[in-house]
C-alpha positions, 0 to 999 in steps of 0.5 A: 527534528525529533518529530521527524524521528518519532515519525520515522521510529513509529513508521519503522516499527510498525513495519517490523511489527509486520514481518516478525507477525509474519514469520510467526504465522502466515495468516496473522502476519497477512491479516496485519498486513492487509490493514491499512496501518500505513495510510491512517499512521499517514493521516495521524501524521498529516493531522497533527502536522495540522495539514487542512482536512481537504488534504486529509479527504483526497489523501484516503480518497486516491489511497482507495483507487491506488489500492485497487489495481495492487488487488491482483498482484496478491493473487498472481505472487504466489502461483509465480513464486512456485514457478519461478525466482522471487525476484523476477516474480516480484518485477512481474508482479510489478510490472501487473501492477503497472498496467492494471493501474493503467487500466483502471486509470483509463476506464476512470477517466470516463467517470470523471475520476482523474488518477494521473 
């Protein structure tokens, strides 16, 4: 149980850490963000939690392709957000992201790479 809280404190941590970069300076609070703490505090985790190395490969490998079709909701955000609420900017961006991942999924499947 108190792994479990270490886990959750670090994760949580790590995300404040962001925000209050982010409050401080647009560009230092983007860059942090933009590096993928999240997936390699998961593959920590995964690692010391001894999960077999085949895991740890298909877990950075579907991170790579799940990263992809988010790319452009970072580039459409901030025209959005000047023109309309940051909640129905945010859904919008959402639902870009949905469809962009069914793209990618699509045009994938023709390579062989199965994302669903």
């Amino acid at each position: 149980m108190s792994w479990l809280v270490t886990k959750y404190l670090i994760t949580a941590a790590m995300v404040v850490l962001i925000s209050e970069l982010a409050k401080r300076s647009d560009k230092i609070g983007g860059l942090v963000a933009a590096l993928p703490l999240v997936t390699i505090l998961t593959l920590i985790w995964l690692y010391v939690e001894k999960q077999p190395t085949e895991k740890l490969a298909n877990h950075a490998w579907y991170t790579f392709w799940y990263v992809l079709p988010t790319l452009p909701m970072f580039l459409v955000f901030p025209s959005l957000l000047i023109r309309y609420d940051f909640w129905l900017s945010l859904l919008a961006c959402a639902i870009l992201t949905l469809f962009c991942f069914i793209a990618l999924s699509w045009c994938l499947q023709k390579f062989g790479i199965n994302l669903l």
